[in-house]
C-alpha positions in Angstrom: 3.1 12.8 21.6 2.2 11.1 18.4 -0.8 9.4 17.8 -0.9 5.6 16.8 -2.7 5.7 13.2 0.4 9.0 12.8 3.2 6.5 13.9 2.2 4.0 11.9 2.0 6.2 8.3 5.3 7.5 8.9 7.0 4.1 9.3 5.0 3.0 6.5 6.3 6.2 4.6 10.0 4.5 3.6 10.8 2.1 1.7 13.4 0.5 3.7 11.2 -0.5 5.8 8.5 -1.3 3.9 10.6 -3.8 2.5 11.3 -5.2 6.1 7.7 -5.7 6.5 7.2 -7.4 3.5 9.8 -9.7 4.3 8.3 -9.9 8.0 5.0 -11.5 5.8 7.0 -14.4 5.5 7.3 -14.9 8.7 10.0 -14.6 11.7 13.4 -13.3 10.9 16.5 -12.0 13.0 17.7 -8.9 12.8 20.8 -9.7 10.5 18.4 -11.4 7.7 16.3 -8.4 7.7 19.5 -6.4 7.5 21.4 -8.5 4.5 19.3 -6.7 1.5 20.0 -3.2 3.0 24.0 -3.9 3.9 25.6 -3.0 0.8 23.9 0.8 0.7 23.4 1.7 4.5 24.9 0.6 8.0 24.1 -1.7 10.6 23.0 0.8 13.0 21.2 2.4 10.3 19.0 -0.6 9.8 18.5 -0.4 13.6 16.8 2.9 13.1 14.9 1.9 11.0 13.9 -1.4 12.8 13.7 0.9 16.1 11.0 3.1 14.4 8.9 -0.2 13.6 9.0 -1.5 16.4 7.9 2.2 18.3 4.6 2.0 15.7 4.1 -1.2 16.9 4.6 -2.9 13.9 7.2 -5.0 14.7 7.9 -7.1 18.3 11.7 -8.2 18.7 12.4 -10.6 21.4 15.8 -11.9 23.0 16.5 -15.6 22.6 20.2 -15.7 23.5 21.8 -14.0 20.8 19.3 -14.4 18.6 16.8 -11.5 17.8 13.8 -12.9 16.0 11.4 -10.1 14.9 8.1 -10.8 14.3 4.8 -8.8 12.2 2.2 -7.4 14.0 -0.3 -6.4 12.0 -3.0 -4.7 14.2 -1.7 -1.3 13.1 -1.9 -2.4 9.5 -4.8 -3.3 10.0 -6.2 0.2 12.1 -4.6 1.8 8.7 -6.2 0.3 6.3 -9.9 0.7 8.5 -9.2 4.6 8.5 -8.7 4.5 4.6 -11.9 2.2 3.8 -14.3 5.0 3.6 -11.9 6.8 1.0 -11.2 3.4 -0.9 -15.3 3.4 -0.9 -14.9 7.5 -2.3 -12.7 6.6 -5.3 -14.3 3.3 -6.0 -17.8 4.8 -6.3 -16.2 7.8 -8.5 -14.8 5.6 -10.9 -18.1 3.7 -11.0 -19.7 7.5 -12.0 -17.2 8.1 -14.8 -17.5 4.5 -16.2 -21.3 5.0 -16.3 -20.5 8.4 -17.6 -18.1 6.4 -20.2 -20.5 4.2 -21.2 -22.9 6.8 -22.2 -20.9 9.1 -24.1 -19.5 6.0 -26.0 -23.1 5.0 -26.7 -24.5 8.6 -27.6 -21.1 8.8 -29.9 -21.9 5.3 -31.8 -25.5 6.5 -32.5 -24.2 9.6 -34.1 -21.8 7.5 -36.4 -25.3 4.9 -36.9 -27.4 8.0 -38.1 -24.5 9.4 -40.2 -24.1 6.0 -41.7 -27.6 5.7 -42.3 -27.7 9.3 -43.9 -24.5 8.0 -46.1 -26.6 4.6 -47.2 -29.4 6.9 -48.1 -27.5 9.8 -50.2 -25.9 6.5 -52.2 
């Protein structure tokens, strides 16, 4: 059995379906309007896959209204994703805060050196 945070990386993990949620962002959309970008380089039941595996993660909800199949963004996985990634986000973020300041002070340390060389220079002349 797979856990929930595990179900929803691996949907996230192709593009295909990536590009269904993004579309989802917009709003409601049936199954064939999700399916028109994808038709020309992979089948129908293909796109059912794919639509099957984000709907298991729970990213997707598809209802019946006649024969119409609206599907619909749920975002609370998204959502549980991005909370398990803050605290890296927070790692990285305060790295490249360290090497910035670290930036800043070689750049200054490097401009003093060309300041006293300069200075030496005005002084040989």
């Amino acid at each position: 059995m797979t856990d929930n945070l595990s179900q929803t990386f691996s949907a996230l993990a192709d593009p295909t379906r990536r590009a269904m949620l993004a579309r989802l962002t917009m709003g409601e959309a049936n199954v064939s309007d999700l399916a028109k970008p994808f038709l020309k380089s992979m089948s129908l039941p293909a796109i059912t896959k794919h639509l099957k595996v984000l709907e298991n993660a729970g990213l997707v909800t598809k209802t019946k209204d006649a024969q119409w199949r609206p599907c619909k963004l749920n975002a609370t996985p998204l959502q549980d994703a991005a909370d398990w990634m803050e605290p890296y986000r927070a790692f990285w973020e305060e790295s490249f805060d360290r090497l910035d300041e670290y930036l800043k002070e070689v750049q200054s340390k490097k401009n003093k050196k060309v300041k006293t060389k300069e200075k030496k220079n005005a002084r040989k002349s």
